[in-house]
VOGU-3710 file (C-alpha; in Angstrom, 3 decimals, decimal comma):
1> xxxxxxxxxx> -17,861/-18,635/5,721  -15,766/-18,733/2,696  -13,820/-15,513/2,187  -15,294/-12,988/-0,235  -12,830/-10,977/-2,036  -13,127/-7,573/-2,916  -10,769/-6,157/-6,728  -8,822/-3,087/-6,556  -6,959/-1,584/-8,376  -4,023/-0,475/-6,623
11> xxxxxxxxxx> -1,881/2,254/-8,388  1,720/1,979/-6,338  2,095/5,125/-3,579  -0,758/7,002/-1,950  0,763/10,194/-3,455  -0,218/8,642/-6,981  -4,083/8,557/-6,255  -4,873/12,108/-8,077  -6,466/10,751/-10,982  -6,821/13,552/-14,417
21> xxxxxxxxxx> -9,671/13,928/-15,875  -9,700/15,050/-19,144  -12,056/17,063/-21,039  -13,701/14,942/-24,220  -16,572/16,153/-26,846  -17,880/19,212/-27,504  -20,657/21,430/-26,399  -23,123/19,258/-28,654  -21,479/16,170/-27,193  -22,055/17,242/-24,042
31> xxxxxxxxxx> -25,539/18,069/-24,141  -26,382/14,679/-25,964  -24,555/13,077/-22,594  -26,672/15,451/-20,447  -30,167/14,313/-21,761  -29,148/10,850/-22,310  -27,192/9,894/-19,333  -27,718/13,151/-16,841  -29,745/10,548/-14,315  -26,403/8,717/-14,150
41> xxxxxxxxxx> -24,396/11,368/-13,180  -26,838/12,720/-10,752  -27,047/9,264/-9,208  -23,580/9,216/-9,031  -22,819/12,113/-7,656  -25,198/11,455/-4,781  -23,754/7,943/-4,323  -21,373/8,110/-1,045  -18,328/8,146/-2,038  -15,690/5,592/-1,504
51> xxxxxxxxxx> -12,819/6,231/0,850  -10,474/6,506/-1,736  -12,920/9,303/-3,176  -12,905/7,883/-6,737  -15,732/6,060/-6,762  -15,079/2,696/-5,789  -12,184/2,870/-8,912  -9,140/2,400/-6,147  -11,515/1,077/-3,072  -8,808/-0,271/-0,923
61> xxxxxxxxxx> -6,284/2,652/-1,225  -6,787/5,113/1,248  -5,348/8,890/2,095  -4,612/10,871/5,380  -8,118/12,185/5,032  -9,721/8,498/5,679  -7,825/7,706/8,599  -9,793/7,564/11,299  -10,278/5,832/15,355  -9,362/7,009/18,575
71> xxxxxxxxxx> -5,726/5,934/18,750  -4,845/7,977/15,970  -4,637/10,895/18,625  -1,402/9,081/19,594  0,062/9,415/16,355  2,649/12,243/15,726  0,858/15,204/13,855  3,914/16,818/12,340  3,960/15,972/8,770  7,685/16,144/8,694
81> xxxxxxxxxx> 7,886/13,321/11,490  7,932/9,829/9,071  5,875/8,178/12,403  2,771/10,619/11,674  0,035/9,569/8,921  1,493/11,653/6,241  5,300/10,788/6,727  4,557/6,770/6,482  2,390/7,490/3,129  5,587/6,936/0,634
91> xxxxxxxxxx> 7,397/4,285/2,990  6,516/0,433/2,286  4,502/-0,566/4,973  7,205/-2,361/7,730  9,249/0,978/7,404  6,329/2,906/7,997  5,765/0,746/11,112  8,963/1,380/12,709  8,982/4,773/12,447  5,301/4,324/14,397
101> xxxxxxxxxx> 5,526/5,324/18,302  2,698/2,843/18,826  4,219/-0,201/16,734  7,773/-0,951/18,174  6,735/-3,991/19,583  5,332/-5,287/16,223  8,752/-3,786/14,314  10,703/-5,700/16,758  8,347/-9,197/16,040  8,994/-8,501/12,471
111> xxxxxxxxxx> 12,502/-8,335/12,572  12,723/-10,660/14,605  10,637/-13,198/12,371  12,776/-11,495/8,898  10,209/-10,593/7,320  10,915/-6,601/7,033  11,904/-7,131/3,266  8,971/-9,111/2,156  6,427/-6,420/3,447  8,758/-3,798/2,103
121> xxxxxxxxxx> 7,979/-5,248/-1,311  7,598/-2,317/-3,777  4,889/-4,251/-5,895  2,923/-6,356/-3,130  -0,475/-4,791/-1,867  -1,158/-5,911/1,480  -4,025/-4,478/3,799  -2,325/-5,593/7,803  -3,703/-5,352/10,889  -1,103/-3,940/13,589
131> xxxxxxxxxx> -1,194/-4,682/17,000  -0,014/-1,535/18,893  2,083/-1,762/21,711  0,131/-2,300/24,514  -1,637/-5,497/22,647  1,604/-7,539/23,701  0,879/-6,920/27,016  -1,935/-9,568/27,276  0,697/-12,376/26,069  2,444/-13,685/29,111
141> xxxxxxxxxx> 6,054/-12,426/29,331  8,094/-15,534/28,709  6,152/-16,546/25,864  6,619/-13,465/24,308  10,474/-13,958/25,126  10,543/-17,280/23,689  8,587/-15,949/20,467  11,135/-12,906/20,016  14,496/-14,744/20,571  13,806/-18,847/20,617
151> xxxxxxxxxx> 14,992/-20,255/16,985  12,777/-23,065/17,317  9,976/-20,828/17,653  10,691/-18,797/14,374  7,792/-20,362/12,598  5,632/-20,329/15,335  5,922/-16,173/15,851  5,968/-15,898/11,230  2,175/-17,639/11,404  1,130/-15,061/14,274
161> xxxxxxxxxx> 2,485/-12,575/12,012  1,767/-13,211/8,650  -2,138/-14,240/9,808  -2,170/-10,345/10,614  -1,380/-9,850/7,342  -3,778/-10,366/3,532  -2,897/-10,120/0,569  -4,569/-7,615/-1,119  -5,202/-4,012/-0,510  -8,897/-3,378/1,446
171> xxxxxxxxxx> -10,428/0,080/3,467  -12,392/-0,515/5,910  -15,821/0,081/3,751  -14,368/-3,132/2,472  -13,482/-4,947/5,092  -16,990/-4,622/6,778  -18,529/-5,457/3,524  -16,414/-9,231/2,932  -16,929/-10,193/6,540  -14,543/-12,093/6,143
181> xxxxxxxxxx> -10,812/-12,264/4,579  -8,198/-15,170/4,006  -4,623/-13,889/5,386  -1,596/-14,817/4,291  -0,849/-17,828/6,873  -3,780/-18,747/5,633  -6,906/-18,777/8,066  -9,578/-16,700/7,577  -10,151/-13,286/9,738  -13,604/-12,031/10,410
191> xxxxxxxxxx> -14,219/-8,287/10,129  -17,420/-7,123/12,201  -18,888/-3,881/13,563  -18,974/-0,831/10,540  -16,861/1,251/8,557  -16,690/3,610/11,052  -15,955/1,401/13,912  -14,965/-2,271/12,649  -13,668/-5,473/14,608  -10,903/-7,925/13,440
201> xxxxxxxxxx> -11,631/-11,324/15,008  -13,025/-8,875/18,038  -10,437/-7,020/18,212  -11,098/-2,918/17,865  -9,351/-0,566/15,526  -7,788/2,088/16,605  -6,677/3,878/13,766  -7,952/2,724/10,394  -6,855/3,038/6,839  -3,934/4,858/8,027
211> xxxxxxxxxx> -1,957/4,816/3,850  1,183/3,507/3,396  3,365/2,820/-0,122  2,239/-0,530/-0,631  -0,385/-1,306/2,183  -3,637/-0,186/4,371  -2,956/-0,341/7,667  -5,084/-0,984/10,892  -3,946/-0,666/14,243  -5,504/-2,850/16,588
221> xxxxxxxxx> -5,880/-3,833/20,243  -5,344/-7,465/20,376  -2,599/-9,669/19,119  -4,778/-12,415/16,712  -4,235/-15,685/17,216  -4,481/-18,187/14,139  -7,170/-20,721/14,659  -8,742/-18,756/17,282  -12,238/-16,172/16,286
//
């Protein structure tokens, strides 16, 4: 299937999603509007609204009200901790992961492969898929080992990585509705299942749309594997 790609328009840090809306035309202006386009509106305002609750304007950014999934019960609920949903909304997204309690494995993966600074890019929108910590536990021990501290097999842990990883900001509305999205190794992931419960190449999210500065994040319960569906 080739990978359908959904636009958005991505606006820099979640705290930036407010969007004004000013008052134009009169009272005679806004009569004409209400006999000429009123069915509009009322369509629209019956429409469900996207996640991002601007009607499918910023589709892919999310807030602390979207998150959603049953790991998200492990997440800290003090807004003042930066490992809770509302702390790692103005941190790029691989300092929002290690501040995480249920992504130090994946922090340690990505320093370990260096790429903390490119997903801390200010001006990249990524949507990633995070395997929490017990994920790593299906990966036998020594290859895990060898992945986290063998040179040789730098390139082999940046394509597990980076294939958890696209390049363009997506909810999980969106997700669902491309069925399928090209990540930045490369291969293509398949979403299945809903909004409200969706699958990454089988996998299960357990907290969804979780905002960061630059990113939508999904923790999941599997470790993907490039080449494998």
């Amino acid at each position: 299937m080739r990978t359908i790609r959904r636009q958005v328009v991505v606006t820099g840090a979640v705290a930036a999603l407010a969007l004004g809306l000013s008052a134009c035309g009169g009272a005679e202006d806004t009569a004409d509007q209400g006999e000429q386009g009123g069915g509009q509106d009322q369509a629209s305002s019956s429409a469900p609204p996207s996640s991002s609750g601007n009607g499918g304007m910023n589709a892919g950014m999310t807030t602390a009200d979207d998150v959603f999934g049953p790991g998200c019960s492990q997440v800290p609920t003090d807004p003042n901790d930066e490992g809770s949903v509302q702390g790692m909304v103005d941190d790029p997204v691989g300092t929002a992961a290690s501040n995480n309690p249920l992504l130090t494995k994946l922090t340690a993966a990505v320093k370990a492969a260096g790429l903390v600074d490119t997903l801390n890019k200010q001006d990249a929108n990524y949507t990633v898929f995070a395997p929490a910590d017990p994920a790593f536990g299906a990966i036998p021990a020594d290859q895990l080992d060898a992945l986290l501290n063998d040179p040789e097999k730098k390139d082999d842990l940046t394509k597990t990585l980076t294939f958890h990883v696209v390049p363009e900001r997506m909810d999980a509305a969106g997700l669902v509705e491309a069925g399928s999205v090209e990540s930045v190794e490369g291969g293509d992931v398949k979403i299945g299942g809903t909004a409200d419960a969706p699958t990454v190449n089988g996998a299960k999210v357990l907290c969804g749309n979780v905002p960061t500065a630059n990113a939508t994040v999904f923790v999941i319960d599997e470790v993907l594997q490039p080449g494998k569906q």
